[in-house]
N, C-alpha and C positions, 0 to 999 in steps of 0.2 A: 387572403388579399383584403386590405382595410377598404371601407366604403365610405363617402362621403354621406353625410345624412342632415338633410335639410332644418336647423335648428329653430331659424326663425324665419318672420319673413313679412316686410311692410317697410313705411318709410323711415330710411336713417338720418334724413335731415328735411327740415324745413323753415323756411326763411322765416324770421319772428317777426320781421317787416315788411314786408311786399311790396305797402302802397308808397312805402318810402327810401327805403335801400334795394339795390340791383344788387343780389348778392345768391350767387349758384353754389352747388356742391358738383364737382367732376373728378375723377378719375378714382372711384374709392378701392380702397384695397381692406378687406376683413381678415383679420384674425382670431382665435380660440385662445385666450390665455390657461393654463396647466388649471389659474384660479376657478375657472368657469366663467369670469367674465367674456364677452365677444366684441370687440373694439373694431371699429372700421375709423380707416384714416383718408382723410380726401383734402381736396385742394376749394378752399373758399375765395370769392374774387368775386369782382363784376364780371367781365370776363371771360374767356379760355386766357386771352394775351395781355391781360391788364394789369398794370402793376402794381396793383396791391392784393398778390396772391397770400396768403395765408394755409397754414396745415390745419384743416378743423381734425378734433376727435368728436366720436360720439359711440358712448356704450349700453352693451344690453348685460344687467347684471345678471347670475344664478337668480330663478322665478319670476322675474319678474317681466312685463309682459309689452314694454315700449321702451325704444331705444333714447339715452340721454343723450344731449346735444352738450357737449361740455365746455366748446367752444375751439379758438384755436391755440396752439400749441407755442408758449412762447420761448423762443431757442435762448440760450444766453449771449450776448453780441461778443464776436470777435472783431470787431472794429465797428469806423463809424460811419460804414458803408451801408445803404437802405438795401436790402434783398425783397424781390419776390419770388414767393417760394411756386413750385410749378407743381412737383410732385413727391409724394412720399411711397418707397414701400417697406412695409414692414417684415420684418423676422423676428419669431418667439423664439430664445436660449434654452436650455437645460435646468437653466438657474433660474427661468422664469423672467431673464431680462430681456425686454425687446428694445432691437436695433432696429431705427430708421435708417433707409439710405433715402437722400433728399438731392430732389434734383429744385435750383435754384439759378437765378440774375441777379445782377447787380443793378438798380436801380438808377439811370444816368439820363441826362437831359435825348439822347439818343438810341437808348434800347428801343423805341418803337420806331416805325413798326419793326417788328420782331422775327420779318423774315424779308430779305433782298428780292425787292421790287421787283426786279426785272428779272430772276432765274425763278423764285417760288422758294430757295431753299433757306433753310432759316440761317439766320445773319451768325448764330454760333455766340459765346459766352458764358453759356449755361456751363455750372460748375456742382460738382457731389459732394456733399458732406456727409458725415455720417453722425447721429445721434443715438443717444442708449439712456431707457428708463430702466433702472431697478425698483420702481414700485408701481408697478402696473400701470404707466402709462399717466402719472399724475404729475413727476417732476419729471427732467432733460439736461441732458450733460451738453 
């Protein structure tokens, strides 16, 4: 039976500006690339519901001993519609390529609030895309 084993362990983001940007890391998802790199992926925003979400990366390389902030992840535009991105999870391939699936909105004069007033449930729109890096997480299809 294979065992999880605790590689690393401290903070994988923090905000470069505090006293001047509102700007959190929520919902991260880590992974082990085959390279030895360990990439966590999260959702950057003011925010949980704000819309200007973004995908940050931030990596911890083989020896070394703090995690990089490398920032966030820019998708190529399939049209000329703004998105906020909500969430990413990741999956490592065979080939060493990893697929995001991304959960995302369309950025519109009435996305917020972003859940129906009067039931609590969310108003709905959110759409999945899917993304894949072949170099470890540097460039995105």
């Amino acid at each position: 039976m294979k065992r999880l084993l605790l590689q690393d362990e401290g903070v994988i983001f923090v905000n470069p500006s505090p006293g001047y940007d509102a700007l959190s890391a929520i919902y991260p998802y880590v992974i082990a690339h085959p390279n030895g790199d360990i990439l966590a992926f999260y959702r950057l925003g003011q925010g949980m519901y704000s819309t200007d979400g973004t995908i940050g990366v931030s990596r911890l390389s083989p020896g070394e001993n703090k995690w990089v902030a490398e920032g966030s992840i820019h998708f190529p535009k399939d049209s000329s519609t703004s998105y906020s991105y909500v969430l990413a999870v990741p999956s490592v391939h065979g080939d060493g390529s990893i697929v995001l699936t991304i959960t995302r909105f369309a950025v519109t004069p009435d996305c917020n609030p972003r859940f129906n007033e009067q039931t609590g449930g969310l108003k709905g729109g959110d759409e999945q895309v899917v993304s894949i890096s072949r170099d470890v997480g540097k460039t995105w299809s």
